[in-house]
C-alpha positions as CSV (number, residue, x, y, z in Angstrom):
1,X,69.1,-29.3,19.3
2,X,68.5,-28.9,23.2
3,X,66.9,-26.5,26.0
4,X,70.6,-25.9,26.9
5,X,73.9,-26.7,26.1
6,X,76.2,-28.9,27.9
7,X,78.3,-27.3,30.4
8,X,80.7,-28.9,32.5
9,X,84.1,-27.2,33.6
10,X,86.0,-25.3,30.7
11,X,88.6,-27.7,29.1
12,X,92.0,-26.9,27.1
13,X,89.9,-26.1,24.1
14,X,87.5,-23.6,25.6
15,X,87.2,-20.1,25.1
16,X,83.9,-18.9,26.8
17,X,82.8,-20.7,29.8
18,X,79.9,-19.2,31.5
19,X,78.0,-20.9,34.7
20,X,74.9,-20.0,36.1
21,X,75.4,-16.1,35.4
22,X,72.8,-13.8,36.3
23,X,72.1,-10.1,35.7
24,X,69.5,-8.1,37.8
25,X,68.9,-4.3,37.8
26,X,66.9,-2.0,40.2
27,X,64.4,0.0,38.3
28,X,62.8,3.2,40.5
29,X,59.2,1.8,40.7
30,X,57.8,5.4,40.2
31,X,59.1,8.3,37.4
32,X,61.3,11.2,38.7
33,X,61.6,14.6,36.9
34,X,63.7,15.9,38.0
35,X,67.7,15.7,39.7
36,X,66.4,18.0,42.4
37,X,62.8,15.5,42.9
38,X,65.3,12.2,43.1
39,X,67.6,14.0,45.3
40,X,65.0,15.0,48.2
41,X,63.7,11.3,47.7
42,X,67.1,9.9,47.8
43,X,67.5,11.6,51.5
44,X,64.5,11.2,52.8
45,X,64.5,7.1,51.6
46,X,61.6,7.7,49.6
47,X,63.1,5.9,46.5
48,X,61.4,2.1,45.9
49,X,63.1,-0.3,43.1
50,X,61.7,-3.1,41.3
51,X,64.0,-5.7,40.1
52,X,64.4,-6.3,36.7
53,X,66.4,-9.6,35.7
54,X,68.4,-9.4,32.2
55,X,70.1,-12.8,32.2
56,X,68.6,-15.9,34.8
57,X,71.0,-18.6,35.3
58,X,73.1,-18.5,32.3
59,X,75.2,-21.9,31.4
60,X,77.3,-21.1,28.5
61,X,80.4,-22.9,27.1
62,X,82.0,-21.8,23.7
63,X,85.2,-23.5,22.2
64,X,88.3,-21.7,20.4
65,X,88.1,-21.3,17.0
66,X,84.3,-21.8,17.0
67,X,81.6,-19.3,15.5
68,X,78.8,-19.0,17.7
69,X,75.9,-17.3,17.2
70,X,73.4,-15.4,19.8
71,X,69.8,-14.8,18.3
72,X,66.9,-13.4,19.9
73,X,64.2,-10.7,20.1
74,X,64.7,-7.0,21.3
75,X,65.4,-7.1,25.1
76,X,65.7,-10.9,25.0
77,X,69.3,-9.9,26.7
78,X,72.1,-10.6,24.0
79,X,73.8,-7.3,24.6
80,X,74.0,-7.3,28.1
81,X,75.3,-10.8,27.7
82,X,78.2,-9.9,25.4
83,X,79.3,-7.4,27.6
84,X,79.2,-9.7,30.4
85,X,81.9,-11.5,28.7
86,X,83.6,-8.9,27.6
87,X,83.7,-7.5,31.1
88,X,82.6,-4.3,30.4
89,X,79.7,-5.4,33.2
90,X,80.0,-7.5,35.9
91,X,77.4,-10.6,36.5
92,X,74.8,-10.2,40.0
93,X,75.7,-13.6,40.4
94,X,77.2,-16.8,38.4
95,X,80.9,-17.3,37.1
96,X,82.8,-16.0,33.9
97,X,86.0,-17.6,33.2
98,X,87.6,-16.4,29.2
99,X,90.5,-17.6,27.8
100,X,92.3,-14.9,25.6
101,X,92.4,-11.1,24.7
102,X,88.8,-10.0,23.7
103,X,87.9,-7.3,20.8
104,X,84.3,-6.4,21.7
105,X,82.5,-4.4,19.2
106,X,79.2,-3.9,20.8
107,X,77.0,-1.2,20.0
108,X,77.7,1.1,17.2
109,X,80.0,4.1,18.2
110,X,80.5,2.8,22.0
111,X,84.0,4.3,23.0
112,X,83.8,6.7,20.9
113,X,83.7,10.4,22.3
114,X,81.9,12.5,19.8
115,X,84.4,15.7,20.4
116,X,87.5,13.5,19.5
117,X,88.5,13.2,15.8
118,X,88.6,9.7,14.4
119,X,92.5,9.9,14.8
120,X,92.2,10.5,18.0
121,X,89.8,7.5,18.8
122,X,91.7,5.0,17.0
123,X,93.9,6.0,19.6
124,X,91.4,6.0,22.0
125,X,89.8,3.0,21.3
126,X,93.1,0.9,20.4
127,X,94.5,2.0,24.5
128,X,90.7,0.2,25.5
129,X,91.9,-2.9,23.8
130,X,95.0,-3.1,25.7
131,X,97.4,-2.1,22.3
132,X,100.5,0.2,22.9
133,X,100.7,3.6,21.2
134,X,103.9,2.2,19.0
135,X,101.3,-0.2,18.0
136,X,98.2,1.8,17.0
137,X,101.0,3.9,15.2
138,X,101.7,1.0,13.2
139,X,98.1,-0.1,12.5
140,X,97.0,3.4,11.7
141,X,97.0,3.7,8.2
142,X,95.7,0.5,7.7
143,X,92.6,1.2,10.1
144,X,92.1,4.1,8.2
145,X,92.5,2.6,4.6
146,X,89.7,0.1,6.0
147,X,87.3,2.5,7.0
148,X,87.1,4.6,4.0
149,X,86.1,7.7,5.9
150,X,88.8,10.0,3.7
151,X,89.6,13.1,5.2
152,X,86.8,12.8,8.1
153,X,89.3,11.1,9.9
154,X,90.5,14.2,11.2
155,X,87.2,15.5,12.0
156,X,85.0,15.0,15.1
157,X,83.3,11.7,15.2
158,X,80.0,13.6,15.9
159,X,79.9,14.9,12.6
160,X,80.1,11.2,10.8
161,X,77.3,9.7,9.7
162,X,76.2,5.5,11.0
163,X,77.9,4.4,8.5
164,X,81.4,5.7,9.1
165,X,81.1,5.3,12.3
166,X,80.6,1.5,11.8
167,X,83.7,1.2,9.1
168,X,86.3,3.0,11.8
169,X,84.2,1.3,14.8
170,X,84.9,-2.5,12.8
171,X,88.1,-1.7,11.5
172,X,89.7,-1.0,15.2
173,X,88.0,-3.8,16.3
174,X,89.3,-6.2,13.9
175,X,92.8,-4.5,12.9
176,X,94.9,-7.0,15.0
177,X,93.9,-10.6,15.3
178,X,91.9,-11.0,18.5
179,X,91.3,-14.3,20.5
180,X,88.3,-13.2,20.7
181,X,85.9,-11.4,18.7
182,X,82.7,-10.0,19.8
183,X,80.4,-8.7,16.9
184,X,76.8,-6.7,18.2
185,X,75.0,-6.1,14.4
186,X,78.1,-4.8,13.3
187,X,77.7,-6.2,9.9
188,X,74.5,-4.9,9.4
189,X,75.3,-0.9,9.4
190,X,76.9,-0.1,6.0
191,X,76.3,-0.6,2.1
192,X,76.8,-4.0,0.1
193,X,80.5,-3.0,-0.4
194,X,81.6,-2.8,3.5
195,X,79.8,-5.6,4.3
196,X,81.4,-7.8,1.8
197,X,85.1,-6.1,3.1
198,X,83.5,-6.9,6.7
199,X,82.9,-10.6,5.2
200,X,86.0,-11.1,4.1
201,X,88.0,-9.9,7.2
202,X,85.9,-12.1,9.2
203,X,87.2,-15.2,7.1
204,X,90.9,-14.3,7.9
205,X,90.4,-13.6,11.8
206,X,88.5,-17.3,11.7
207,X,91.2,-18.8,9.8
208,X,94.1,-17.5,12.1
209,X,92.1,-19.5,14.9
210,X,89.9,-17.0,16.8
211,X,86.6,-17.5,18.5
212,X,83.9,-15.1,17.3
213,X,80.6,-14.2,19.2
214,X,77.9,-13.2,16.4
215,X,74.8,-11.3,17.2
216,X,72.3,-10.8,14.1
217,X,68.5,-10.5,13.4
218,X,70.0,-11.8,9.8
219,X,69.1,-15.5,9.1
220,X,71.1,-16.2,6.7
221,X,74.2,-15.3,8.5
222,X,74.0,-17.2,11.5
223,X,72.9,-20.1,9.5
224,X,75.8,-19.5,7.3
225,X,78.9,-18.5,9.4
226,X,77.9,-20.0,12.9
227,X,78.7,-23.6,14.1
228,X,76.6,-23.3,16.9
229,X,74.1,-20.8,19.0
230,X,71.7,-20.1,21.4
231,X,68.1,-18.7,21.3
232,X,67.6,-16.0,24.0
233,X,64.3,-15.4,25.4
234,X,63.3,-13.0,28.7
235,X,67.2,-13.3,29.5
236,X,67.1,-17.2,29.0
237,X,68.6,-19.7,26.7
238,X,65.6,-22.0,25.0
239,X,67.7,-23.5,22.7
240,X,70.8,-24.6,21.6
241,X,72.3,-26.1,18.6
242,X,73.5,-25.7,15.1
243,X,73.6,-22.5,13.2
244,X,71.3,-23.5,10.8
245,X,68.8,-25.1,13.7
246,X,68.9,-22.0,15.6
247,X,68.5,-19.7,12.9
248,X,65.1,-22.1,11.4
249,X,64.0,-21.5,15.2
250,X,64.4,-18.1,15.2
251,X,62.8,-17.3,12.0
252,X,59.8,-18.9,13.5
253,X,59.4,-16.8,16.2
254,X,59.7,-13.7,14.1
């Protein structure tokens, strides 16, 4: 296990290559109200930031077909690093090269719109992962089968509960084989029996080749499905190594 891991240049065989990324947001230094308080502040340059860094100098390399596991505290900055790679936000600084189509699944219900029915944002959500409407057609009944929502599908995604959200939020994620797979505590929203269908779904996307990029507080499954990982602390990688080294780490700092 080491501070960091070793990054080069990305070779034939990598998926993720990451190289001195940063992420820094402006924070108003002082609370405002109200739309009409920010407004006469905005015009009269009254407004002060504070910067806030997420990620510091982020050297990350992650080969095809590899598990990789991303642990860390509350605010450490795993989700704003998944969405760095999955371009959904763009770095302050550093370089982010990926190699392949990427199937993020990053916060439970994001691209969802609550007024939409869950037929409609299988629709919605297939178009955001570049799929054509002949193929969501195809896939449809089979992301439905998968999520077990029943006749909800047709209803507004605002009236479904975590937990269906999760099963139609995974199953759209993972209905064609990605490249890449990007997994934010998916599989731990849901009862015993969708996380073992989650489990096994998993195994055939890793055995058809794909690189998948785990977040979880649980142990066990880093230790179990992960190859290798990072610890992130303050927006900072302390470690990397093994699954099984990361995860021992981890649970110490718990």
């Amino acid at each position: 296990m080491s501070n960091t891991p070793d990054v080069i240049q990305p070779g034939s065989d990598t998926a993720i290559f990451l190289q001195g990324v940063s992420v820094t947001y402006k924070n108003p230094s002082e609370r405002i109200g109200t739309i009409k308080e920010y407004v006469i502040k905005r015009l009269k340059n009254g407004i002060s930031h504070q910067p806030f860094s997420a990620l510091s100098d982020i050297n990350l390399s992650v080969k095809r077909g590899q598990i990789f596991g991303i642990v860390g505290r509350n605010g450490a900055g795993k989700s704003t690093l998944l969405k760095v790679i999955s371009r959904v936000l763009y770095p302050t600084m550093g370089r982010v090269w990926v190699n392949g189509r990427v199937s993020p699944m990053l916060e439970l219900g994001a691209g969802f719109h609550p007024e939409l029915t869950g037929v409609e944002n299988i629709f919605l959500n297939g178009t955001l992962l570049g799929r054509s409407i002949s193929e969501i057609q195809k896939m449809g009944d089979a992301i439905i089968d998968f999520s077990e929502v029943g006749e909800f599908i047709n209803a507004p995604i605002r009236t479904y509960s975590s937990g269906m959200i999760a099963r139609l939020g995974f199953a759209i994620a993972t209905a064609w084989d990605p490249d890449i797979l990007i997994l934010d505590e998916v599989l731990s929203v849901g009862d015993a029996a969708f996380q073992q269908k989650c489990t096994q779904r998993m195994n055939e996307i890793i055995n058809n080749g794909a690189t998948v990029l785990l977040v979880s507080h649980t142990i066990k499954m880093i230790e179990t499905f992960c190859q290798n990982g990072i610890l992130l602390e303050h927006g900072r990688i302390t470690a990397f190594g093994s699954g099984k080294e990361i995860g021992e780490l981890y649970s110490k700092t718990q």
